[in-house]
N, C-alpha and C positions, 0 to 999 in steps of 0.2 A: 504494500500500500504506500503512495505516494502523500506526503502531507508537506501540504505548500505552506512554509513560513519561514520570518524570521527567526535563526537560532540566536538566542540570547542567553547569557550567563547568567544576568542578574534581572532584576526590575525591569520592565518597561516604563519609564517614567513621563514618557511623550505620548502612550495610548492614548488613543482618542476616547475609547470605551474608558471610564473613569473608575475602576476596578483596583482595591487594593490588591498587591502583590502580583499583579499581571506580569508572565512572564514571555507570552506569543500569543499570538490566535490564527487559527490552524483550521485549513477547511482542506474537504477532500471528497473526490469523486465520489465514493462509495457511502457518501452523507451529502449528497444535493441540497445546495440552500440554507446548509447548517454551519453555524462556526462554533468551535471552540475556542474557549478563553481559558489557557491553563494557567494557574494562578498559584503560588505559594501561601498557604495557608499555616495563620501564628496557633489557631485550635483547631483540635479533630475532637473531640468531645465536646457536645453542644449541652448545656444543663437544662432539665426541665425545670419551668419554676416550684417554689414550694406548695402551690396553691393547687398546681395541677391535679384530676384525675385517673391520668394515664399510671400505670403500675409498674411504671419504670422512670427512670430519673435521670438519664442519660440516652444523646442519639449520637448517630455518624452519619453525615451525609457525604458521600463523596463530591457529588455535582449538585450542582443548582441550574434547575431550569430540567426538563425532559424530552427524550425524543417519542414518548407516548403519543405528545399530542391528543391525549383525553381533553375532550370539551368539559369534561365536568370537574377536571384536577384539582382539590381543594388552594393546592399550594402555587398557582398561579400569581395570586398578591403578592408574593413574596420578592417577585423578579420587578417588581415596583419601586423594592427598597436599591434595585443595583440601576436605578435611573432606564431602567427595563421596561416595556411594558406585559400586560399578564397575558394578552394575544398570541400574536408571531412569534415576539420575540421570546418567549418563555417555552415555545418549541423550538426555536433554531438557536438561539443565543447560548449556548451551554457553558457554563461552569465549572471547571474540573480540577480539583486540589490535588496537584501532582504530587506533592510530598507529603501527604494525607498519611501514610502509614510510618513513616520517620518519626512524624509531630507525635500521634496515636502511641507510637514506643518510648518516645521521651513523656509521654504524660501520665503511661500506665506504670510506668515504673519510678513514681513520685511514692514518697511513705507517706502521701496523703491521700492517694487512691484505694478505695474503699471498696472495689469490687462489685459496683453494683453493677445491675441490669443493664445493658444496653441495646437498644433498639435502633436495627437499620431498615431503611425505607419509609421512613416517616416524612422526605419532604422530595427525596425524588429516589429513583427504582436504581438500588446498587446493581443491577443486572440489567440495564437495558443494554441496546448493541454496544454503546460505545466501550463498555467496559469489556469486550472481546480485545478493545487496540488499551486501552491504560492498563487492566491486570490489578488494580486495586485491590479486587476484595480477597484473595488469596493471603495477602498481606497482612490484610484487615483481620480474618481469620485468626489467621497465625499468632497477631499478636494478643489479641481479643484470651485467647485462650490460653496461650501462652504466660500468661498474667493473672490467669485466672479468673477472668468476669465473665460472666451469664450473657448472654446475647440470643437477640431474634431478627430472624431477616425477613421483610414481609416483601415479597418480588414479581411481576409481572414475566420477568425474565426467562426461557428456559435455559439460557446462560449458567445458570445457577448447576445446574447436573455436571458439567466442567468443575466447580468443589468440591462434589459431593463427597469423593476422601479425605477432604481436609476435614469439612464438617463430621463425618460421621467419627472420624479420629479426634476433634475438640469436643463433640456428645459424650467423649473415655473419660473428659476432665475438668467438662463446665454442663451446665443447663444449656442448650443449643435449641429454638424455637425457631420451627420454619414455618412459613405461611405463603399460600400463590393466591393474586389476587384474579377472582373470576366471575363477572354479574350478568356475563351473556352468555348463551351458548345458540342463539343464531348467529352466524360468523357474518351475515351480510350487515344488522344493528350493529353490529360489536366492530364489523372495520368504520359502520360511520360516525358512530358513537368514539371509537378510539383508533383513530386510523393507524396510528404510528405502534399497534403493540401485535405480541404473538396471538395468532389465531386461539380458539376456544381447546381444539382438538390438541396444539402442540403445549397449553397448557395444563390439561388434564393428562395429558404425558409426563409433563414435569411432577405432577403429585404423584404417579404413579413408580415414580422415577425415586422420589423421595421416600417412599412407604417403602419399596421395596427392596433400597440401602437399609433398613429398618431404623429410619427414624419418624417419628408422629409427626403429621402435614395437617395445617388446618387452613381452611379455605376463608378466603374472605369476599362475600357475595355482597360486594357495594360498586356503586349501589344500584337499589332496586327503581326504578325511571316509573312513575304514576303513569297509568293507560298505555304504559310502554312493556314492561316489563313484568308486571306484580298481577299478571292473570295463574288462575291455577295451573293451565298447563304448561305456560312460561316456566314457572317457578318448578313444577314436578322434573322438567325437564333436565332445567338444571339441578338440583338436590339427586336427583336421580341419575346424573351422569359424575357428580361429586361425589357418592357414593359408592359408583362402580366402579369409580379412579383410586377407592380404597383412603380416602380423610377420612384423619380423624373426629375433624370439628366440622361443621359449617358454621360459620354468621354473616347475616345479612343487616342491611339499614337501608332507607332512604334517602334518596339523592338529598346531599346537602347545596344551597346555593349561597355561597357565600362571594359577597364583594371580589372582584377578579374572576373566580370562576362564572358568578349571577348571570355578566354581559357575556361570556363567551359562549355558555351553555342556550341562552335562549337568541342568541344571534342562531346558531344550529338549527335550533329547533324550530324559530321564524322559518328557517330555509327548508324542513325536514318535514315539520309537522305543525305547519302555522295554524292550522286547528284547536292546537290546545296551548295555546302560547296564554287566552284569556285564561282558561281552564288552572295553570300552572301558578297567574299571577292571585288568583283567588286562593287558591292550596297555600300560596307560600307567603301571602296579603304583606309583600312589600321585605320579610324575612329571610334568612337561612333555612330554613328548619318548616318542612311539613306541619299541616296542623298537629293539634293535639288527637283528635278525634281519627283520622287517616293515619298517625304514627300507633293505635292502639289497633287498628282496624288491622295494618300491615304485621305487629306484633301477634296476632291469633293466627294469621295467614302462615307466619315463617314455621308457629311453632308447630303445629298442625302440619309443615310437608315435611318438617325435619322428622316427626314422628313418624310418619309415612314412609320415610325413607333407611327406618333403621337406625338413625343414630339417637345414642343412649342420652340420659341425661346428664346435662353440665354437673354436677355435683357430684360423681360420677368416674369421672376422668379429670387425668391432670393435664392442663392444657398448654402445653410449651410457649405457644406463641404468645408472647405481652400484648398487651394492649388491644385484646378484642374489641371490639364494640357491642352492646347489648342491641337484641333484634328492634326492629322498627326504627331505629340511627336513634342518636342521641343527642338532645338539645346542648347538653352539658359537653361536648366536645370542646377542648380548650384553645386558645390560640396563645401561640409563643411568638410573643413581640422578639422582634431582631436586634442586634446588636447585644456586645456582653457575651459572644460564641452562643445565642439562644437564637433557635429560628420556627418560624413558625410550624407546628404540626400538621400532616397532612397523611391519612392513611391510606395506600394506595388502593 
């Protein structure tokens, strides 16, 4: 692979892109449209705040920005704080902490590290393609565990099967939680809905892929798209090919529409299904977050095909992957304000 740019030793300190510790930006045929901004990063440990929800207390993100291209990606705001917009440029504009795992080794081997939980894929997918050309998370692995800290990787990625000896060899000597994210299993909604990720089939591969390294896969079914998605045979479909793929867990929740994502997802949906664009603005009266009455309605719905489908109850099993969400999504989902190495939360 050819990647056109300058090579630099130090800083770019002339970018135009105004990016702390930009080091090149790097485009290449086999990513039309898309640049990289490789950047030196001073933290790989992002801290959740104290207030938070989430049942873990530490993330890594390697990149910022995605080549998913999900309309409905929570964590589009966030490419707002890098003079970014949550559009285009939050699918083409990429982010990538090339010495993410250097920083990662000098911070876990501090006598103030404490070994907690750490959760990847909270703001964008350690395994989309580009991580076939950086190699990051081998690293990340390595030292994750090496260190001794608990970690969960939540991935859209089938990328992710290229670790799986790593992972299954850190499962010998940490808590290791994997999770694939999967809310379509019509492949034609699902490429317009999320043009830039793996088909439905090559990601029920990748659970299958996971279960049968023997370690526990749980699936994460968000979100559920009102009049789109949330019919019974929709739903059976998918729980019942989750199933078959051998998860451990399912959970599901409803599309959240938060600022950044709001404009991008109902610009789509004008274009896709301008039908229910009133329909959507009534559901969500100007909010994030479904009503009350439609999040209680969708909660009987999830729980009722999960039992349909064989999987046991939550109380039950122990479930690797952090940070599930409770069915029908949840209003209480937090946002982590940027700067300070804190970035906002985004579960893919």
């Amino acid at each position: 692979m050819r990647w056109e740019a300058r090579e630099l030793t130090t800083t770019d300190d002339t970018a135009l892109l105004p990016l702390k510790g930009l080091v090149r930006s790097v485009c290449t045929p086999e990513f039309a449209g898309v640049t990289f901004h490789e950047v030196l990063c001073r933290s790989a440990l992002n801290k959740v705040p104290g207030n938070s929800e989430m049942p873990f207390g530490w993330t890594i993100n390697p990149t910022r920005g995605c080549l998913h291209r999900c309309t409905y990606c929570f964590a589009r705001k966030t490419h707002e704080y890098l003079d970014l917009d949550s559009g285009n440029d939050f699918d083409t504009q990429i982010i990538v902490k090339t010495n993410l795992v250097e920083v990662l080794r000098k911070e876990l081997a501090r006598p103030s590290w404490k070994r907690e939980h750490v959760a990847l894929g909270t703001n964008s997918d350690p395994y989309m393609r580009a991580e076939g050309r950086y190699r990051l998370m081998p690293g990340v692995i390595e030292a994750l565990a090496g260190s001794g800290t608990p970690f969960s990787v939540l991935t859209k990625g089938p990328l992710l099967k290229r670790d799986l000896p790593l992972l299954v060899a850190a499962a010998e000597r940490v808590e290791v939680g994997l999770g694939v994210s999967l809310a379509f299993v019509d492949p034609d909604l699902q490429q317009r809905v999320e043009p830039g990720t793996p088909t439905p089939k090559a990601r029920l591969d990748l659970v299958r892929a996971i279960t049968g390294a023997g370690l526990d896969c749980t699936v994460m079914a968000m979100p559920i798209l009102p009049w789109l998605t949330d019919s019974d045979a929709h739903l059976d479909a998918l729980f019942g090919a989750v199933a078959e793929a051998g998860a451990t867990w399912i959970t599901a929740g409803a599309l959240h529409l938060r600022p950044g994502a709001r404009e991008w997802f109902l610009a789509w949906l004008g274009r896709d299904h301008p039908e229910l664009v009133p329909r959507y603005r009534t559901l969500y009266d100007g909010g994030s977050y479904v009503s009350v009455e439609y999040r209680e309605w969708l909660t009987g719905r999830l729980r009722a095909t999960r039992r349909r489908h064989g999987f046991v109850s939550r109380e039950n099993r122990q479930f690797p992957l952090r940070g599930t969400m409770p069915d029908g999504g949840a209003a209480s989902v937090p946002t982590l304000e940027p700067g300070g190495g804190q970035e906002q939360l985004a579960l893919f």
